[in-house]
C-alpha positions as CSV (number, residue, x, y, z in Angstrom):
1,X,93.7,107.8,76.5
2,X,94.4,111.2,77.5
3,X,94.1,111.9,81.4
4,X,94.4,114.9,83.6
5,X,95.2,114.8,87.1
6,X,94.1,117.5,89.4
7,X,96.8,118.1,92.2
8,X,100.2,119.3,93.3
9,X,101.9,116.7,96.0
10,X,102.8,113.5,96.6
11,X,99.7,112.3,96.1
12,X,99.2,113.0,92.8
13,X,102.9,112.1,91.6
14,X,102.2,108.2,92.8
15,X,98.7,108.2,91.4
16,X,100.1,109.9,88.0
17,X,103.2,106.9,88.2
18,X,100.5,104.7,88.3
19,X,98.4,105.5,85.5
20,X,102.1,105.9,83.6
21,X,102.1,102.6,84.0
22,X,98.7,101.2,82.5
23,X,99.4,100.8,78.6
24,X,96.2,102.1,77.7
25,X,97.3,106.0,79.1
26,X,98.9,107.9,76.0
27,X,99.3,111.4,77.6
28,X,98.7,112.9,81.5
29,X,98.7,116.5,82.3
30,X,98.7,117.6,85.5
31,X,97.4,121.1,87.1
32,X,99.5,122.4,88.6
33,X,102.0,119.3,89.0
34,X,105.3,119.9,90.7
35,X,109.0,119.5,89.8
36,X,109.1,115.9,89.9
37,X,105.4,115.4,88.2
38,X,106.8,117.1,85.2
39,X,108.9,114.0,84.4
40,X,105.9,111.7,83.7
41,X,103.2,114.6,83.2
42,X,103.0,118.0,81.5
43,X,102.1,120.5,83.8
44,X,99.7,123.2,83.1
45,X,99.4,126.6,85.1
46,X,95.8,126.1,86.4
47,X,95.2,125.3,90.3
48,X,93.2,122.4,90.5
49,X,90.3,124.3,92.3
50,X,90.0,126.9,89.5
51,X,86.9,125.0,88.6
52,X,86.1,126.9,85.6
53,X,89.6,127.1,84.3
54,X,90.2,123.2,84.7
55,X,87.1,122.4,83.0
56,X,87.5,124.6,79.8
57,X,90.8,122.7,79.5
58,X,89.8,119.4,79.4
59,X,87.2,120.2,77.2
60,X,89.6,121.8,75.0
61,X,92.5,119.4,75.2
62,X,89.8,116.4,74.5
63,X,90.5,114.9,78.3
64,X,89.0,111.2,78.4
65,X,89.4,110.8,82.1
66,X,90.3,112.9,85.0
67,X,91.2,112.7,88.4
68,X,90.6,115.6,90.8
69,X,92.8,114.1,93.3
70,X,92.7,116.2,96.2
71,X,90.2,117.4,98.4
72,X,89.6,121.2,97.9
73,X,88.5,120.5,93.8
74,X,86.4,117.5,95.2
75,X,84.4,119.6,97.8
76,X,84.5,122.7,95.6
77,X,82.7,120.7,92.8
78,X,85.4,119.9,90.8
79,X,83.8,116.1,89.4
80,X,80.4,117.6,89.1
81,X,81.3,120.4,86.7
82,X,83.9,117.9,84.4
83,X,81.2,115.5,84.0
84,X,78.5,117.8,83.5
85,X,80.9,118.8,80.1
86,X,80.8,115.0,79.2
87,X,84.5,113.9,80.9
88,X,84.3,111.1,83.1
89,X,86.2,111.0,86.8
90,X,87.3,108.8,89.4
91,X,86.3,110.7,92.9
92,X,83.2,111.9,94.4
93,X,80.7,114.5,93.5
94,X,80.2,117.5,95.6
95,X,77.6,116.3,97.9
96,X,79.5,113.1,98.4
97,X,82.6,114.8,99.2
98,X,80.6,116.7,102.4
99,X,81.9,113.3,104.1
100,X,85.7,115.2,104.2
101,X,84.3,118.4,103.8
102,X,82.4,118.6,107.2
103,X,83.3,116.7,110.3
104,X,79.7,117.7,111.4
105,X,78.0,115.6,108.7
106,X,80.3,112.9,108.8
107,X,79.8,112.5,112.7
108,X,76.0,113.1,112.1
109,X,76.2,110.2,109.5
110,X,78.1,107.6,111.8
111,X,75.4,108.6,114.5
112,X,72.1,107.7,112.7
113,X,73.6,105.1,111.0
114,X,75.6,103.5,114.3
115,X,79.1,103.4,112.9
116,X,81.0,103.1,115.5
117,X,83.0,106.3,116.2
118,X,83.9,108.7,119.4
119,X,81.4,110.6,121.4
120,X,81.4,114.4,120.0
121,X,79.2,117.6,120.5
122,X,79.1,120.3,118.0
123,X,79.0,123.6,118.7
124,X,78.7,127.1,116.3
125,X,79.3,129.2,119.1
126,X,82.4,129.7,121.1
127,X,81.1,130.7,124.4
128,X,79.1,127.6,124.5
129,X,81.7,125.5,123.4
130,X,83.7,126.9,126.6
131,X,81.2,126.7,128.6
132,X,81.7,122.9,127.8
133,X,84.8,122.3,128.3
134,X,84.5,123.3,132.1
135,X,82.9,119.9,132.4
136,X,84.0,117.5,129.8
137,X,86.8,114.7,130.1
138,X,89.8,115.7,128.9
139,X,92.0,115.0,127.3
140,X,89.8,115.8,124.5
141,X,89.9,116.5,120.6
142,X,88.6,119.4,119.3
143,X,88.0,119.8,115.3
144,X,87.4,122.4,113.0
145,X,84.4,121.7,111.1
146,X,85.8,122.1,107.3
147,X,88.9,121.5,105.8
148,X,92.0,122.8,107.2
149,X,95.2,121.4,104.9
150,X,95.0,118.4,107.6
151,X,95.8,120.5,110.6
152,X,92.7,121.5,112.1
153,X,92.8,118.7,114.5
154,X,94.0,119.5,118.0
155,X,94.7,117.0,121.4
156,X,94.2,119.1,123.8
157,X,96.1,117.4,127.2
158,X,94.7,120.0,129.2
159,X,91.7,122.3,130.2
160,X,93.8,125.6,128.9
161,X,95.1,123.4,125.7
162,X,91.1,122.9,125.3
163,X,90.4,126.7,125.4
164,X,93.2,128.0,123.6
165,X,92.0,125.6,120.9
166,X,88.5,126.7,120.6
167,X,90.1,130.5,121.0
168,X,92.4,129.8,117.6
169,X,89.9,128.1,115.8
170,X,86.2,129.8,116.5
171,X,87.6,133.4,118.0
172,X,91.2,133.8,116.0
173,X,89.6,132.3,112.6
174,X,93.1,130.4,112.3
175,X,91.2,128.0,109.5
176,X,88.9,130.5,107.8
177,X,85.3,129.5,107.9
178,X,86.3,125.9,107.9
179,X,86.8,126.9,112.1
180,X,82.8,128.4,111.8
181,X,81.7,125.2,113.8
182,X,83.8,123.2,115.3
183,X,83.4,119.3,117.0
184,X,84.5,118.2,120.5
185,X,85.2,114.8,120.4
186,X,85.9,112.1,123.3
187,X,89.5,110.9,123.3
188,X,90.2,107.3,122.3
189,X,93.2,106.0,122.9
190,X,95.0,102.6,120.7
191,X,96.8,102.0,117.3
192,X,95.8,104.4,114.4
193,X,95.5,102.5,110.8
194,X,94.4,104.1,107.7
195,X,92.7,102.0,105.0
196,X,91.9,103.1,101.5
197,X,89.0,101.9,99.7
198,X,87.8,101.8,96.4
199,X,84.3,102.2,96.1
200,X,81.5,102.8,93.1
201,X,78.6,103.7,95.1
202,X,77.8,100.2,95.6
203,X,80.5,97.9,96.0
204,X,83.6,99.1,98.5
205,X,86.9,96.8,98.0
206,X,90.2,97.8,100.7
207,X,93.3,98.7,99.8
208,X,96.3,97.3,101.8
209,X,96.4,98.7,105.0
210,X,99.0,101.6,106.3
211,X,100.0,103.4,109.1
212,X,100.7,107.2,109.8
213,X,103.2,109.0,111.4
214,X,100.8,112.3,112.2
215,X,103.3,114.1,115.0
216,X,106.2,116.0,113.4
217,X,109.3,114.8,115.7
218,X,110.5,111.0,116.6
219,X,108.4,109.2,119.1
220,X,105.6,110.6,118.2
221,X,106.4,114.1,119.7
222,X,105.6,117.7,118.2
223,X,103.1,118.8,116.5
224,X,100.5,116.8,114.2
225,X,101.0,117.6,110.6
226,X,99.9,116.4,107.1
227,X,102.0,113.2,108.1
228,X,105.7,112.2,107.9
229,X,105.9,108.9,106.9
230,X,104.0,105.6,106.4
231,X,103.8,102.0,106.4
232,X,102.4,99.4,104.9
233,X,100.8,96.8,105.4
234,X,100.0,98.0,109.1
235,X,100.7,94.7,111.2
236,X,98.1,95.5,114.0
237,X,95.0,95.0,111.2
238,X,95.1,91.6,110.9
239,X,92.5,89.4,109.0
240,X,89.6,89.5,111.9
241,X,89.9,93.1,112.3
242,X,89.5,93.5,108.5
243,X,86.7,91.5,108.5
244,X,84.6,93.2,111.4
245,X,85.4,96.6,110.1
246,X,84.0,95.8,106.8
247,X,81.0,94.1,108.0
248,X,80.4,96.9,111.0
249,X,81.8,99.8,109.4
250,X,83.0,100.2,106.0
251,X,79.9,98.8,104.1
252,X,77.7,100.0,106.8
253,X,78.9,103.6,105.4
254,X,78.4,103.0,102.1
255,X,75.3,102.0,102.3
256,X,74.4,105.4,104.7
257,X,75.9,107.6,101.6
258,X,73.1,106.0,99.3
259,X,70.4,106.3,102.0
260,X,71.2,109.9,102.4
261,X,70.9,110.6,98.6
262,X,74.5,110.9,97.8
263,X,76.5,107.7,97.1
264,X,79.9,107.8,96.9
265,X,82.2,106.9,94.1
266,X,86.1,107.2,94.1
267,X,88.5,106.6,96.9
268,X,87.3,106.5,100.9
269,X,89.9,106.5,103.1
270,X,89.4,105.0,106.5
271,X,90.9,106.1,109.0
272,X,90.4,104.1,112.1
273,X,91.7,103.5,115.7
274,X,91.6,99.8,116.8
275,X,90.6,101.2,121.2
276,X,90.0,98.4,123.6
277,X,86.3,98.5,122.8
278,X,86.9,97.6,119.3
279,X,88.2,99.4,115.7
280,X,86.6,103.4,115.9
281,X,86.3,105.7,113.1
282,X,88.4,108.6,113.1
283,X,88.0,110.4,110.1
284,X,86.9,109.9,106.3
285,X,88.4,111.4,103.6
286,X,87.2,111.6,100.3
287,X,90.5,111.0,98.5
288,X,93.8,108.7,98.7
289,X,95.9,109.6,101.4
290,X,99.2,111.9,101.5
291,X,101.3,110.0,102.2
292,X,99.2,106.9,102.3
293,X,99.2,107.2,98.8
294,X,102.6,106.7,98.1
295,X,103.1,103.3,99.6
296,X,100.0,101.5,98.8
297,X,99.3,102.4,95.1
298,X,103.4,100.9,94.3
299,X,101.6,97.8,96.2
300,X,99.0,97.5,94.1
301,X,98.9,94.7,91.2
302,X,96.7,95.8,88.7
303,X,96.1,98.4,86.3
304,X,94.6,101.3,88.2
305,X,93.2,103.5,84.9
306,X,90.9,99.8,84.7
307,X,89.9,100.3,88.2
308,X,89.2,103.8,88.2
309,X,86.9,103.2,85.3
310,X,85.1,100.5,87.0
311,X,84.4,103.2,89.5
312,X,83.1,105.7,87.4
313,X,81.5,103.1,85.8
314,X,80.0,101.6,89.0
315,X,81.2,98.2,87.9
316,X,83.7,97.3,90.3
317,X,82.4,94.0,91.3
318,X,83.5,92.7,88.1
319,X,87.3,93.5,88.6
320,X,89.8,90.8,90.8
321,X,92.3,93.6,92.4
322,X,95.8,92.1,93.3
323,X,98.3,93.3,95.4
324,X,102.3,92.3,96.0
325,X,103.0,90.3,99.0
326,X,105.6,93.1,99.7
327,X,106.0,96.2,102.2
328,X,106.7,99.9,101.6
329,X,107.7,102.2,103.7
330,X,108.0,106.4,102.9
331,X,109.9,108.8,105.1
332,X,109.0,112.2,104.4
333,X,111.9,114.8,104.1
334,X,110.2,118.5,104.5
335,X,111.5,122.0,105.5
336,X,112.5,123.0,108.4
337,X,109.9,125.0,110.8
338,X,107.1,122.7,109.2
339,X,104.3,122.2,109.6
340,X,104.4,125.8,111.5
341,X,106.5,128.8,109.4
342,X,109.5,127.5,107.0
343,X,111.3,129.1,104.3
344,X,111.5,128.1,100.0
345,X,113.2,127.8,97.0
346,X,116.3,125.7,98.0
347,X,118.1,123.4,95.5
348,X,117.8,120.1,95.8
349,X,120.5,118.0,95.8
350,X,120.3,114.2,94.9
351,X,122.2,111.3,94.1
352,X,121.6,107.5,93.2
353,X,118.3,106.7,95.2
354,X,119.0,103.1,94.1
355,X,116.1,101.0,95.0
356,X,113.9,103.8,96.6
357,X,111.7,106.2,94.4
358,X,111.2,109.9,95.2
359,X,108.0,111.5,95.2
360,X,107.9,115.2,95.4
361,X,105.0,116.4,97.2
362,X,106.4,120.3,97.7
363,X,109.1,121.2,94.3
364,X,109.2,123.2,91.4
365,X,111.6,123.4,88.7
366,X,113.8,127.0,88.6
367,X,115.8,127.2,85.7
368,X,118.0,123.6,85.5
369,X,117.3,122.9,89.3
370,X,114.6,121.5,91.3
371,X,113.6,123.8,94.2
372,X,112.0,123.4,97.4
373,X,108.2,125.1,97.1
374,X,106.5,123.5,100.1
375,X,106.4,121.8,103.8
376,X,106.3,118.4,103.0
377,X,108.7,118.4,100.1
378,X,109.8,115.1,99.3
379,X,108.6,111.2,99.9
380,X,111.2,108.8,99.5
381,X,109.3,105.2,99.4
382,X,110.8,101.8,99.1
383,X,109.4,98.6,99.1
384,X,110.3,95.2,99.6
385,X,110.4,91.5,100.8
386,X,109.9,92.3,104.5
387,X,109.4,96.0,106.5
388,X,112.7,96.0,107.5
389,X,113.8,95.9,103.8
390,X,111.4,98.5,102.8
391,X,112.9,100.9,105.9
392,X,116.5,100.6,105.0
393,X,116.4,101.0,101.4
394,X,114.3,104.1,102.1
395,X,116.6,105.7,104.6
396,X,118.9,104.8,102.3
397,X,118.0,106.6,100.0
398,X,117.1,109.8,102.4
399,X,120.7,109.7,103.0
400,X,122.1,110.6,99.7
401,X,119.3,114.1,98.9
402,X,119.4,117.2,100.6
403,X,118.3,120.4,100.4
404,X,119.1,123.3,103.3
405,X,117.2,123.2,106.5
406,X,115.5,119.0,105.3
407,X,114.4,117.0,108.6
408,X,112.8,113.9,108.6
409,X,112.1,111.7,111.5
410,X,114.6,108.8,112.2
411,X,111.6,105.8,113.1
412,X,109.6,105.6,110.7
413,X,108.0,101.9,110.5
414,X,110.0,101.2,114.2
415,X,106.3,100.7,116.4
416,X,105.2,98.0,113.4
417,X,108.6,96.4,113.7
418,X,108.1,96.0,117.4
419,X,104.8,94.8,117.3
């Protein structure tokens, strides 16, 4: 089969290693693709939310399956128009994907449908939303309605953090239109997890658990960003906690997506916090991870093109999913200045990553060398027989690349080893 992945990061390249692996997949082309995608992949010159573009190539290349991957193609339509032109896709369509692509509906969604989740207002004008905060508890969260590259979230510790954030995001238009509307969002406070799902619409089945390192510095400090590192499994989501959340809250919102008219097929990503009143969703997201991705999917023990077909197929309570009774850990290595202002096109420089596998999430090839092109630039994920394992052989690994200006955080995994 021929496939055609939809994406440029780290996401993609462990999906794309995944489907290298199922014996079924003959070719993949990727569009874009990075540096280190072009090793498994060929890369075309199309950006995966060139709608148009991507679909007149995988009608013209004879595409059997694609993967829009991300989440700008999925909320700009991107599984709507391939299928309309007769090629199947794992992901959502567009009026699925509203479940990323507003924080609005998705709150409005866990309200009718009580999934538990924090108290929020909404507001679509900024001196209102001021007035607001004169009274609310803070801290508090404020959230730009659309996507925003997985920075439009903002803890605001104080009052003036709370207005400066409504200010950037409704008056200073730092996200676009995505900052139009914006939610204010009571503070919860416990451990984050993030849990992947596969669903078909009908049937939702978990990944392995992970957890996120959101802030930018060790100990959690800095600023959030896309997210430097993960884990997996995350040791605070035990077996009870699994259960309850799927009874009260994953197929609850499955079954809300079909109620509303548009059921959801693809991957749902969880993402939860486990507060002293029970688990709380945080956010969906209509796609795998980054960099969740990359250490659940070289966890997983079956053949991922089958599942993804299931999906599409809305036949995934036929398939048995295994997993490896392993861990993985990934410690991202990005430029420096990220997730604010950083410089490109620095060589890469690596050496014997030995039992640790790199995923570039932010490359491209310039002449002979690989070059940085990107914040978050490379994953380096390792797995093995305990955590501990799986955060040595990583950092191992970080050692021995480098690139000018690289930083990583140092503690990666250390809260789930303490736990």
């Amino acid at each position: 089969m021929k496939i055609l992945v939809l994406g440029s990061g780290g996401r993609e390249h462990a999906i794309i290693r995944a489907l290298a692996q199922s014996p079924r997949v003959t070719k993949i082309y990727a569009a874009p693709g990075n540096g280190g995608i072009a090793q498994l992949a060929e890369c075309v010159d199309i950006e995966a939310t060139d709608i148009e573009k991507v679909r007149d190539f995988a009608v013209a290349n004879a595409i059997d399956f694609a993967v829009p991957a991300g989440d700008p193609p999925l909320v700009a339509g991107a599984v709507d128009a391939l299928e309309s032109a007769g090629i199947p896709c794992f992901g959502p369509n567009k009026a699925a994907a509203q479940i990323e692509g507003s924080k609005v509906f998705s709150k409005d969604l866990m309200r009718k449908y009580n999934i538990p989740t924090a108290g929020y207002e909404v507001f679509d004008d900024a001196k209102k939303a001021l007035e607001y905060l004169e009274t609310c508890a803070i801290p508090t969260v404020i959230k730009a309605d659309g996507l925003a590259l997985g920075k439009g979230v903002i803890i605001a510790q104080t009052r003036d953090e709370a207005r400066a954030a409504v200010r950037e995001i409704m008056l200073e238009q730092k996200f676009g239109a995505s900052g139009n509307r914006i939610v204010v969002e009571e503070f919860l406070t416990g451990p984050e997890v993030s849990v992947l799902s596969f669903t078909d619409g009908k049937t939702v089945v978990p990944m392995m658990s992970s957890m996120d390192h959101k802030r930018a510095l060790d100990g959690d400090e800095g600023l959030n960003t896309g997210g430097m590192g993960v884990i997996a499994p995350n040791p605070f989501y035990d077996a009870d906690v699994a259960k309850w959340c799927e009874a009260n809250i994953f197929t609850p919102t499955i079954e809300a997506m079909a109620a509303e008219g548009c059921p959801f097929k693809g991957c749902l990503y969880f993402g939860l916090m486990l507060t002293p009143n029970g688990p709380r969703v945080i956010e969906y997201n209509c796609r795998f991870g980054d960099p969740e991705a990359q250490v659940v999917l070289p966890l997983l023990d079956s053949d991922l093109l089958e599942i993804f077909e299931a999906v599409q197929q809305e036949r995934l309570a036929e398939l048995n999913i295994a997993w490896k009774d392993e861990h993985a850990c990934c410690v991202i290595m990005a430029s420096g200045g990220y997730p604010e202002k950083y410089s490109t096109g620095h060589a890469i420089t690596f050496g014997d990553a030995g039992h640790a596998f790199v995923y570039h999430a932010g490359t491209k090839c310039k002449g002979e060398e690989l070059v940085t092109a990107g914040g978050r630039v490379l994953g380096i994920t390792a797995t093995g027989s305990s955590l501990q394992q799986a955060i040595d052989q990583a950092y191992a690994a970080v050692d021995i690349i480098s690139f000018s200006g690289a930083f990583y955080r140092t503690d990666i995994g250390k809260k789930a080893l303490e736990f």
